[in-house]
C-alpha positions in Angstrom: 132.6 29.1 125.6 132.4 25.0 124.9 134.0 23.0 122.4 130.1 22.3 121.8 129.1 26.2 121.3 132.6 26.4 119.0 131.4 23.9 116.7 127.9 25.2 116.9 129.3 28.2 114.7 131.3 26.7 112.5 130.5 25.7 109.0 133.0 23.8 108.1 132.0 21.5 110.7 128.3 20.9 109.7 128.0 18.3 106.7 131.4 16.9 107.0 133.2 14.6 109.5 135.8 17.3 109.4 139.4 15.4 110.7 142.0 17.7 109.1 142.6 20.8 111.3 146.6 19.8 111.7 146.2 20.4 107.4 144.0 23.7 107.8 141.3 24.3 110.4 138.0 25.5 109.6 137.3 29.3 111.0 134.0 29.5 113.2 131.8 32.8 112.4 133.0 34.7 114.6 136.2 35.0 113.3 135.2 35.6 110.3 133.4 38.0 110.7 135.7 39.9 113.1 138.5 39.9 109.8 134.9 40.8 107.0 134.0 43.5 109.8 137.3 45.5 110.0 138.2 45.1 106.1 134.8 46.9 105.8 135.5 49.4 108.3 139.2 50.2 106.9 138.0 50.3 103.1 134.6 52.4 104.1 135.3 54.3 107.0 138.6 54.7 107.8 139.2 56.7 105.1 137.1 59.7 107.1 137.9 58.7 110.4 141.6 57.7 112.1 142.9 56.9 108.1 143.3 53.6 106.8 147.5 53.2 107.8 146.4 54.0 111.2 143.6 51.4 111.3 146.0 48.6 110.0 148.7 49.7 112.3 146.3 49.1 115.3 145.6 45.5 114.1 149.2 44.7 113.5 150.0 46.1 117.2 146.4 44.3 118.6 147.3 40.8 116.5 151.1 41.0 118.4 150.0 41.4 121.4 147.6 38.9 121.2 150.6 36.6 119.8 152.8 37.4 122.7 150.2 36.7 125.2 149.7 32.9 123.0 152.9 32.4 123.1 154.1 33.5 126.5 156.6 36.0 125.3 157.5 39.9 125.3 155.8 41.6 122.3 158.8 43.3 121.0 160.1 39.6 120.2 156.6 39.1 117.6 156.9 39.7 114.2 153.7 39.2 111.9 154.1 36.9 108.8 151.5 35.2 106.4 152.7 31.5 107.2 155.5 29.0 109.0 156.5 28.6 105.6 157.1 33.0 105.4 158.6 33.0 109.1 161.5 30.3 107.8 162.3 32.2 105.0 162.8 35.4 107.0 165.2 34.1 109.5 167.0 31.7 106.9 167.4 35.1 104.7 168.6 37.5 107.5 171.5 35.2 108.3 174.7 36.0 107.1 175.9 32.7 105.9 179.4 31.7 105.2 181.1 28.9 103.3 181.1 25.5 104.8 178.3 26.5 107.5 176.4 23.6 108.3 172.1 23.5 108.9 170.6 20.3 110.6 166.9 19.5 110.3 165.4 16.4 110.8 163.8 13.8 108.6 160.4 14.8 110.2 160.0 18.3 108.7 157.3 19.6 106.9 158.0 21.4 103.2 158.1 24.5 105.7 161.6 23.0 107.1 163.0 21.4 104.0 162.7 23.8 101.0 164.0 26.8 102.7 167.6 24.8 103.2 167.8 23.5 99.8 167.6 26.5 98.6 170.2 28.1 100.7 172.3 25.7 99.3 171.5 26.2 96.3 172.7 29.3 96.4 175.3 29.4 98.9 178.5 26.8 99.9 175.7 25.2 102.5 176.0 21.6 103.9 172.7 20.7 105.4 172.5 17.6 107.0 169.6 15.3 107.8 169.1 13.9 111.3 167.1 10.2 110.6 164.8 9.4 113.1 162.7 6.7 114.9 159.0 6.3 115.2 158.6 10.2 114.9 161.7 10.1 118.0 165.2 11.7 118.1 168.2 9.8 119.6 170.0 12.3 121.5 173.5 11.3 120.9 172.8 11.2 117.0 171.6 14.4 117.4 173.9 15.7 119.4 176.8 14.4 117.1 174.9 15.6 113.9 174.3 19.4 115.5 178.1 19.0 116.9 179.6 21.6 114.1 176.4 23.1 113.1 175.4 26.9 112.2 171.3 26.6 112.9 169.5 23.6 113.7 165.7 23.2 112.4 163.3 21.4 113.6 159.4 20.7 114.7 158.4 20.8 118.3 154.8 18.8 117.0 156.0 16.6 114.3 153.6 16.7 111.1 154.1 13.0 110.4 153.2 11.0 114.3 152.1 13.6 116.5 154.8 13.1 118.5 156.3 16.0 121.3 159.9 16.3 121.0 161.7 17.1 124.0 162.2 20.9 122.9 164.2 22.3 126.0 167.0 19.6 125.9 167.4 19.8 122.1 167.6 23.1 122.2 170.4 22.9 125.2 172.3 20.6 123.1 172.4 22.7 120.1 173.7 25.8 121.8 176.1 24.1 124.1 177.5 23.3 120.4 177.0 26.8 119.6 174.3 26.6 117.1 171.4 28.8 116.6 167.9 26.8 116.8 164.8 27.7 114.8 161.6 25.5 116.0 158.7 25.2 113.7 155.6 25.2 116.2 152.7 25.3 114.3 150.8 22.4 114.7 150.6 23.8 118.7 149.0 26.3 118.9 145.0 26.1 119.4 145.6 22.7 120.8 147.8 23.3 123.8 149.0 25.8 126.0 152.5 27.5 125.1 155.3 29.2 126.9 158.2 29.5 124.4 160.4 31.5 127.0 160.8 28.0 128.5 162.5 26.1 125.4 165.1 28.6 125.1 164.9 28.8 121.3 166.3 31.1 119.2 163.3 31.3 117.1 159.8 30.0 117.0 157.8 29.9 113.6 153.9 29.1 113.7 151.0 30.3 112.5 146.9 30.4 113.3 145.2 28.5 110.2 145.1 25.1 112.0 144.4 24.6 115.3 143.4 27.7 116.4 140.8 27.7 113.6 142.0 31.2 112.1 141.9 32.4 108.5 144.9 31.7 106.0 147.5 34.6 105.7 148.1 35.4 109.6 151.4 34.0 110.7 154.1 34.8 113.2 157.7 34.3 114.5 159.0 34.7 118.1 162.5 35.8 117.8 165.2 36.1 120.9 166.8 39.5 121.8 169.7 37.9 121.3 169.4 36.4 118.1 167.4 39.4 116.3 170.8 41.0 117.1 172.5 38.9 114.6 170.5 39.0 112.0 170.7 41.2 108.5 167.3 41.1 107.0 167.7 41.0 103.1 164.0 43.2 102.4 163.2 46.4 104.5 159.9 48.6 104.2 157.7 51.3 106.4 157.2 48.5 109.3 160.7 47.5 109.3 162.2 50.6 110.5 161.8 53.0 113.3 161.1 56.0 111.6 159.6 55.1 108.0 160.2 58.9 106.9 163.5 59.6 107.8 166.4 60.3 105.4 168.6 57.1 106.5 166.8 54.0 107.6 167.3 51.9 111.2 165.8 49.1 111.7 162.9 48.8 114.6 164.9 47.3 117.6 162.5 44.4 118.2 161.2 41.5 116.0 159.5 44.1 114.2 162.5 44.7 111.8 161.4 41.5 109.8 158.1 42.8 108.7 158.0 44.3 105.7 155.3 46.4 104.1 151.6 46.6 103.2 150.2 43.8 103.7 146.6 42.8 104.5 145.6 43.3 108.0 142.4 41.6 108.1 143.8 38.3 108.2 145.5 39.3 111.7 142.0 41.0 113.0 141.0 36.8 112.5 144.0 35.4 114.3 143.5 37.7 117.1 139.8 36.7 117.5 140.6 33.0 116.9 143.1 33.4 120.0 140.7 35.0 122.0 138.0 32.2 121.3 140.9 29.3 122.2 141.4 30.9 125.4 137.8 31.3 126.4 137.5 27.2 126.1 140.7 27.0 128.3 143.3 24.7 127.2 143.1 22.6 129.8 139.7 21.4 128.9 140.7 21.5 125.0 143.5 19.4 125.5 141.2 16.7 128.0 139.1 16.3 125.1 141.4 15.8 122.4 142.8 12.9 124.8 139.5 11.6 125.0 139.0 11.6 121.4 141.8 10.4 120.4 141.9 7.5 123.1 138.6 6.7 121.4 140.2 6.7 117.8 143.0 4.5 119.0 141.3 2.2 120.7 139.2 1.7 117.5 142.2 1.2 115.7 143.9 -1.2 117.4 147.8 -1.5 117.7 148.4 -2.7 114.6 148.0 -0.4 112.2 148.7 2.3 115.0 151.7 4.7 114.3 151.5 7.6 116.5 152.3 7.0 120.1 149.5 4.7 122.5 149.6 7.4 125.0 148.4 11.0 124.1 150.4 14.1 122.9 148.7 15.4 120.4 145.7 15.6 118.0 147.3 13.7 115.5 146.4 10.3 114.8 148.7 8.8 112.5 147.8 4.9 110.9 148.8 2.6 108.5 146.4 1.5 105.6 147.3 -0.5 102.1 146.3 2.2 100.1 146.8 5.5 101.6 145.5 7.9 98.7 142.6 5.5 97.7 141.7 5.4 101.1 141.2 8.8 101.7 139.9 9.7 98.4 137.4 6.7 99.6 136.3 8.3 102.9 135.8 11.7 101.6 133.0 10.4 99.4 131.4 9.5 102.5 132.1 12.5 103.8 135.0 11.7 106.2 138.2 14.1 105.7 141.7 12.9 106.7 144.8 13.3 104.8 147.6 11.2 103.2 151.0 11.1 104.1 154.4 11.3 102.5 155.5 8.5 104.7 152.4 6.0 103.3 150.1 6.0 106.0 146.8 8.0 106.8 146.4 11.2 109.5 143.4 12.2 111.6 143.0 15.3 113.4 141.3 15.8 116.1 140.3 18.8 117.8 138.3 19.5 120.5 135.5 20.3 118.8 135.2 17.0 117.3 132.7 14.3 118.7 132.7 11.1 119.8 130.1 10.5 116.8 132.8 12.1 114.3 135.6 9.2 115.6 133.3 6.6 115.2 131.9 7.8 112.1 135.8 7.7 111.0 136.4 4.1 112.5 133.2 2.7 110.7 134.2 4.0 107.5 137.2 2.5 107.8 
């Protein structure tokens, strides 16, 4: 498949200059008709064939290992969630805090990395501490100073905010030389560049498929280490949590597993495993070639100015400075252009690979 056959069939991208996919990505056809076509055959004929548990439980196991394979990791260390956002919460609940314990995120997170913590200390004697940063950069002493006495550190590999790669393999090396745990929020990678999570060393890896990879809403997932899924108590337990569901005393499944929980809808994973599949039959070499194009187009157009994601490329996301951030988008949607608002009081692009050069100067012009 091409980026040009991917657009080809997908809606989302036919009457709109579509430059949000880092927000929520539209899904092509095929994906979703992969998630309508099994919620079909669960509700009308699993019932009379394998039985509609079985059914789910094969799309839970075919959505994992399609996660693993994503990701680069065993499929014992997958867990299925609905969001980043859900795979936080898991991990920040299974821990057994204890007074005075100390979280670090930075001043890059998404809601996803922020709310999570301020509820914990909410509700427990929690210190978390934010590490200020620079241009969508982390200073390594500060960091290493700030994660010096800390419990779990939290932070994005892809910030949200410039579109910036932060060096994941040393922060993580400097966090557990301190002896912290480290949780990395990853979503805004996948479905825009090839992944092997084994090689940043983290403890824990939250993403999920609704942006880049152009999947439907409600299929996330966490990558957890052997090591650190030994540590953690999770708070909720149910049928997929545990290794025999129907015994008289419960143990939890002895892989990543344990921090599922229930009944949930399994069409939404039926999607994400189609959406990987269609990623992979691009290549991610040539998806991430032409989101450098693209976005070397976009920048040049800008200028350096009002530029405020890095010159060179790292990412799809295209961050710039306007005077009005919210009138300005509001502005371009009504000629059909869509591009988001910041906290921070500038304007994001997306772009994906199956974006044009048309769409970036459709974008510039408007602007």
């Amino acid at each position: 498949m091409t980026p040009e056959e991917l657009r080809a069939e997908t809606p989302g991208f036919e009457e709109t200059i579509y430059l949000n996919t880092g927000a929520s990505g539209p899904s092509p056809r095929r994906v979703v008709e992969a998630a309508t076509d099994f919620l079909a055959h669960q509700e009308y004929d699993a019932p009379r064939e394998e039985g509609m548990y079985a059914a789910a439980d094969r799309a839970y196991a075919e959505a994992r290992e399609a996660v693993a394979g994503l990701l680069g990791s065993p499929e014992e260390s997958i867990a299925l969630t609905q969001s980043t956002t859900d795979g936080i919460n898991r991990i920040a609940s299974a821990i057994d805090w204890e007074p005075g314990d100390v979280v670090v995120r930075t001043d890059l997170e998404h809601s996803a990395g922020i709310l999570p913590w301020q509820r914990l200390a909410d509700l427990h004697d929690l210190e978390v501490r934010v590490l200020e940063t620079r241009s969508g950069r982390i200073d390594p002493d500060a960091y290493a100073e700030a994660v010096s006495d800390a419990r779990l550190v939290c932070f994005s590999a892809l910030t949200w905010t410039h579109g910036t790669r932060l060096p994941v393999r040393e922060l993580v090396e400097i966090a557990h030389d301190a002896g912290a745990r480290v949780l990395v929020d990853a979503v805004q990678m996948p479905g825009q560049t090839a992944m092997d999570v084994t090689e940043w060393g983290a403890d824990a890896v939250a993403a999920a498929g609704h942006k880049w990879l152009l999947g439907p809403w409600g299929a996330g997932f966490l990558q957890v280490s052997e090591e650190f899924l030994a540590e953690l108590e999770p708070r909720s337990v149910g049928y997929r949590s545990v290794a025999e569901p129907d015994a008289d005393t419960y143990e939890f499944h002895p892989g990543a597993r344990r921090l599922e929980i229930g009944t949930t809808n399994p069409a939404p994973y039926v999607g994400l495993r189609e959406a990987i599949g269609t990623m992979d039959s691009i290549g991610y070499d040539a998806i991430e070639s032409r989101i450098a194009d693209l976005t070397d187009r976009l920048k040049q157009g800008l200028g350096e100015e009002r530029l405020l994601s890095p010159r060179e490329y790292e990412s799809g996301l295209v961050t710039f400075a306007v005077d009005e951030p919210e009138a300005t988008v509001e502005r371009l949607e009504n000629e059909g252009v869509r591009v988001r608002s910041l906290p921070t009081g500038a304007v994001r692009a997306s772009v994906h690979a199956v974006n044009t050069a048309a769409d970036i100067d459709a974008l510039l012009e408007a602007l």
